[in-house]
C-alpha positions in Angstrom: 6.2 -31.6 -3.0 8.8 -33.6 -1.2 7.5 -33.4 2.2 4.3 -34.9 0.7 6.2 -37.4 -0.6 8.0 -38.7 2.4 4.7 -38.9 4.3 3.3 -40.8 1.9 6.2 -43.5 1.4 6.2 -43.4 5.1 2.5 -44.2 5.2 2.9 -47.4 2.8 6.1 -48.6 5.1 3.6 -48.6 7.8 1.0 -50.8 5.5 2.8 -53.1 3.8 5.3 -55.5 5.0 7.6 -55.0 1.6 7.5 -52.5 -1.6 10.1 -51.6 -4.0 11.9 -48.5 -5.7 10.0 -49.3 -8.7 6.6 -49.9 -6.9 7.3 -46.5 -5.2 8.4 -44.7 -8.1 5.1 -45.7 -10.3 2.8 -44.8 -7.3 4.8 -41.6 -7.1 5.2 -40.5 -10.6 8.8 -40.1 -10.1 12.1 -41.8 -10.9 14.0 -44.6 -9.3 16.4 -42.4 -8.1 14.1 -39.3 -6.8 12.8 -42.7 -4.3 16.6 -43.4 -3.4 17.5 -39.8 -2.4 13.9 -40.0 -0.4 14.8 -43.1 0.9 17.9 -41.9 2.5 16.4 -38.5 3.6 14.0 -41.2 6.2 17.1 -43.1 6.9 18.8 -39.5 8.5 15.6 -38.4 10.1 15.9 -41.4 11.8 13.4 -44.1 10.4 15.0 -47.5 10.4 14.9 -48.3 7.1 15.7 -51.6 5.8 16.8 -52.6 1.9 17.3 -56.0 0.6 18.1 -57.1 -2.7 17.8 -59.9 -4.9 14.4 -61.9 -5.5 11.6 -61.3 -3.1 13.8 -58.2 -1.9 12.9 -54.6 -1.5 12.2 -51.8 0.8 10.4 -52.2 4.5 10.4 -50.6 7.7 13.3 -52.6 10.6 10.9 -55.6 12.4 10.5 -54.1 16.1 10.5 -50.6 15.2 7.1 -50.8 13.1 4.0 -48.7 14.4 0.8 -50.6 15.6 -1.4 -50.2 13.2 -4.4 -49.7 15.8 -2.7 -46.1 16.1 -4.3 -45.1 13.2 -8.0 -45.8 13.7 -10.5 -44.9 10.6 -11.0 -42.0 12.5 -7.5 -40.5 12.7 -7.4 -41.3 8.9 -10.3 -39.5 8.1 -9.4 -36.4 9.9 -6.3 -36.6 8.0 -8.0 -37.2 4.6 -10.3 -34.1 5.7 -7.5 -31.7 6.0 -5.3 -32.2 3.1 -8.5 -32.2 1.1 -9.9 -29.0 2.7 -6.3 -27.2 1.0 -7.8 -28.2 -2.5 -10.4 -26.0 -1.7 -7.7 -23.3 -2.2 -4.5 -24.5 -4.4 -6.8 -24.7 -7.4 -6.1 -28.2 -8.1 -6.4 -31.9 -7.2 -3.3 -32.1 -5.5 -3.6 -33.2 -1.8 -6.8 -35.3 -2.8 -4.6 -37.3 -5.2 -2.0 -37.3 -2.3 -4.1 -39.1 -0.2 -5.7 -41.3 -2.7 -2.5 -43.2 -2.8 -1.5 -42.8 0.8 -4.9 -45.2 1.2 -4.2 -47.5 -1.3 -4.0 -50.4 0.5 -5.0 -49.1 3.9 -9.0 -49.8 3.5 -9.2 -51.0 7.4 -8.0 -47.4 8.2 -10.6 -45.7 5.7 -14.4 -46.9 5.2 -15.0 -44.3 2.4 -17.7 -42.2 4.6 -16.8 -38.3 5.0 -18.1 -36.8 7.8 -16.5 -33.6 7.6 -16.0 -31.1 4.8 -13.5 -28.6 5.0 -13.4 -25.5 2.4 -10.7 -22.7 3.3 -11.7 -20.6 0.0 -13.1 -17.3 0.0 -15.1 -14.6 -2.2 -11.6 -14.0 -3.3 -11.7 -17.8 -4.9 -9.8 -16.8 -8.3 -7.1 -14.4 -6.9 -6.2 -17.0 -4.0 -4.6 -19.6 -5.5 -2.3 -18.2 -7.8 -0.4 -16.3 -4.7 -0.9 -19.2 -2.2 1.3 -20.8 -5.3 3.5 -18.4 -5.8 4.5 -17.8 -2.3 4.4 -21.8 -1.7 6.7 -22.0 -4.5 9.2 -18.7 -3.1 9.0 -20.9 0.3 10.5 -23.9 -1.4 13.0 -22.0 -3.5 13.9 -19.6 -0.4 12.9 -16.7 -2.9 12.5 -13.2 -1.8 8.9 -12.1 -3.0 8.0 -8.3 -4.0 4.7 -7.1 -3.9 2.2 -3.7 -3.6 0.7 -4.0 0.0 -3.0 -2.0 1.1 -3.3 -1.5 4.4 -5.7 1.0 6.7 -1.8 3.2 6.8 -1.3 3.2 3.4 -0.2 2.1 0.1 3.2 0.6 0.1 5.6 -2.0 -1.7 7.2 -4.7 0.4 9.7 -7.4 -0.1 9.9 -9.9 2.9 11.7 -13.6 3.3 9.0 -15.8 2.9 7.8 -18.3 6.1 5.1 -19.6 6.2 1.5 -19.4 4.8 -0.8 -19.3 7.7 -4.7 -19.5 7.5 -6.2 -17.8 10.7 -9.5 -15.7 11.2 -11.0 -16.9 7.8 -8.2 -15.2 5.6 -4.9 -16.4 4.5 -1.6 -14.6 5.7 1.8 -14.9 4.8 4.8 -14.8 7.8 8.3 -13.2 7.2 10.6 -11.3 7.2 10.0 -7.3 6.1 12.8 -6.0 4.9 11.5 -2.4 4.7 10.4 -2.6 8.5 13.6 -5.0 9.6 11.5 -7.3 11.6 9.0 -10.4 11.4 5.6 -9.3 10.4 1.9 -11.0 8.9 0.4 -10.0 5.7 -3.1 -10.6 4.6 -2.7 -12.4 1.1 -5.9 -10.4 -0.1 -4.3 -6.7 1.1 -0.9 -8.1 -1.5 -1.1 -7.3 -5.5 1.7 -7.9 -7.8 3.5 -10.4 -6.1 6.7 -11.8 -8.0 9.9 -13.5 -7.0 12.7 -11.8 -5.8 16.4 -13.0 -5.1 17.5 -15.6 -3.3 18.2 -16.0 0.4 19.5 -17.6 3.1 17.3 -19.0 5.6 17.6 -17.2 9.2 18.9 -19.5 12.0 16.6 -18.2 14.3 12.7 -17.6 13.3 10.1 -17.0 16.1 6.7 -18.6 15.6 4.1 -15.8 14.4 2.2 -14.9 17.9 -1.3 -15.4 16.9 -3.5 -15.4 19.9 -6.5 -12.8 19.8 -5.0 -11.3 23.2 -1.4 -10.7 21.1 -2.8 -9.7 17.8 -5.9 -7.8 18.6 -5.2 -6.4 22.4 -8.4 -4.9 24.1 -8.6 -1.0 23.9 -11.7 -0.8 26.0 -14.6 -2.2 26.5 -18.4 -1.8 24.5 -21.9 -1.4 26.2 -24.4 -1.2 23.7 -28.0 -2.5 22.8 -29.1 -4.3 20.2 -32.3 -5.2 19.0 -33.9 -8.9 19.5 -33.4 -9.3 15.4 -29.6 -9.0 16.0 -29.9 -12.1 18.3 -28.3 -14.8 16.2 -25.4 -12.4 15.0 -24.2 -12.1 18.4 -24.0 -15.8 19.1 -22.3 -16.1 15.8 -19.3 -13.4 16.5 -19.3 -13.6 20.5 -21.8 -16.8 22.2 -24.8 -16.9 23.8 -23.3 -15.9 27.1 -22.3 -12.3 25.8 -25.6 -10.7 26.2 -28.9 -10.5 28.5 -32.2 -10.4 27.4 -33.7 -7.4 28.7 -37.2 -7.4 29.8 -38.2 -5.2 26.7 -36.6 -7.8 24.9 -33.5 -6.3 23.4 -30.5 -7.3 24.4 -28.0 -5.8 26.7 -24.2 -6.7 25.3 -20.9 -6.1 27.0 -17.8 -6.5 25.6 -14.1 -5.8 25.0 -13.1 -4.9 21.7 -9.4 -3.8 20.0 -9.6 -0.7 18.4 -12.2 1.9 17.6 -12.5 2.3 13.6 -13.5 -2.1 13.7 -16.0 -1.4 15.9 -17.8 1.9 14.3 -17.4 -0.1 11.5 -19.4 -2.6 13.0 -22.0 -0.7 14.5 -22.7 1.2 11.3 -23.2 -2.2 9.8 -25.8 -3.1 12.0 -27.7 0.1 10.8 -30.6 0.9 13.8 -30.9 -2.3 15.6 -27.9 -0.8 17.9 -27.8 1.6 20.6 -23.9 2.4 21.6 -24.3 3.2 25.6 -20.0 3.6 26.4 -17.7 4.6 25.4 -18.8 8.4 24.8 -15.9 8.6 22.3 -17.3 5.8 20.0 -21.0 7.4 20.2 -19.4 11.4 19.2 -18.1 9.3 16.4 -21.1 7.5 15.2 -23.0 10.4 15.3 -20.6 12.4 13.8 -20.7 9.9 11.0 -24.3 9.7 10.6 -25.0 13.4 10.6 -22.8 13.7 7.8 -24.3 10.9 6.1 -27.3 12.5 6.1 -26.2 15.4 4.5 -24.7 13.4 2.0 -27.9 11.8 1.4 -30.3 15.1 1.9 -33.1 15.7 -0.5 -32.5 19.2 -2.3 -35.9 20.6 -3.0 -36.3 21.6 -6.6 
């Protein structure tokens, strides 16, 4: 992609002294003149680019304006070469790992060739993501309407929005923009959209607000949980909410407090912890669980023969 691009031309300006349209093109895979119309897409963003021609000529960043290279420590370099390999892990390919492998050519003080973090945004859903994370990539590029079936807790229903942005947030991907059935910006979980295809072009809105993704925006607290939970259940509450969001009762079980967004998520979540939970408030959620587990049990009732 052409952003990619530019960084990484822009990386090599800030290692070498000199390179050339050639040099670049070759490194790049492109042509000649794919590294001029780059070239002068720096120059307007305001890089001072320099050319020279003739022998021992080429392309180089203005003297005075050229970064310190101590700016980029092996450090920042890793956690750069950490997250553009960690999208591999979903676009199905080699991509951003080849990216970076010849953003670092040259640039060996930056990078000693030790990874000390690993980054894999894939999912259970590792051979339906990538072909939509493409696709809506692609309708992003393209300013492309996309169509697709959408399944949400309200229903079944077929969308067509003005593709964003592709957001990664609570260990699922989403994509931003704009619904044109609901005439506003909205979020849609990539593994909740089937059948997705291009639609026609558009034109890019002047105005686009950033998606509001804080857990106080997106999930807003309904009320708040007392429950208790058996000491097994330990380790799952200081995976989902800390160590501080409990006490240890003298018993042993555990005492947890805590405010939570709507009610079916949390019934759901209770029910998943089977009996090593005791809801205590609100009343509402424990009519409900019972509710749900008497009729479970006829459900589940032995008929004598």
């Amino acid at each position: 992609m052409k952003i990619d691009r530019l960084i990484g031309i822009l990386s090599i300006l800030l290692q070498k002294e000199m390179t050339t349209a050639p040099e670049l093109a070759d490194h790049f895979e492109v042509s000649r003149r794919t590294i001029n119309r780059d070239i002068e897409a720096l120059c307007k963003a305001g890089i001072p680019i320099q050319t020279s021609q003739g022998a021992g000529g080429g392309i180089s960043i203005m003297n005075g304006y050229r970064m310190d290279r101590t700016l980029l420590t092996s450090r920042d370099m890793q956690m750069i070469l950490a997250g553009l390999r960690s999208l591999d892990s979903v676009s199905g390919s080699r991509y951003y790992g080849q990216l970076m492998e010849k953003i670092q050519a040259g640039s060996s003080e930056f990078v000693n060739g030790r990874d000390s973090i690993l980054i894999d945004l894939s999912s259970w859903y590792r051979d339906t993501l990538p072909p939509k994370i493409g696709l809506i990539q692609d309708a992003i590029e393209l300013r492309r309407r996309i169509r697709f079936d959408y399944y949400s807790p309200r229903g079944d229903t077929k969308r067509e929005i003005e593709p964003y942005y592709l957001i990664f947030k609570w260990s699922s991907w989403y994509a931003y923009g704009f619904c044109l059935l609901r005439e506003d910006f909205r979020l849609f979980k990539l593994n909740r959209m089937d059948s997705i295809v291009h639609g026609e072009v558009f034109d890019r809105r002047s105005e686009i607000p950033l998606p509001e993704l804080s857990n106080e925006k997106v999930f807003p607290a309904k009320g708040r949980v007392k429950a208790v939970f058996d000491p097994s259940m330990k380790w799952q509450l200081v995976e989902e909410y800390g160590v501080g969001s409990f006490e240890e009762q003298p018993d042993g079980t555990l005492l947890f407090e805590h405010e939570y967004s709507d009610d079916e998520g949390l019934i759901s979540w209770m029910l998943s912890c089977s009996d090593k939970v005791t809801v205590i408030e609100p009343e509402s959620v424990r009519d409900k669980l019972y509710q749900i587990a008497s009729e479970m049990a006829k459900k589940y009732e032995r008929k004598e023969k």
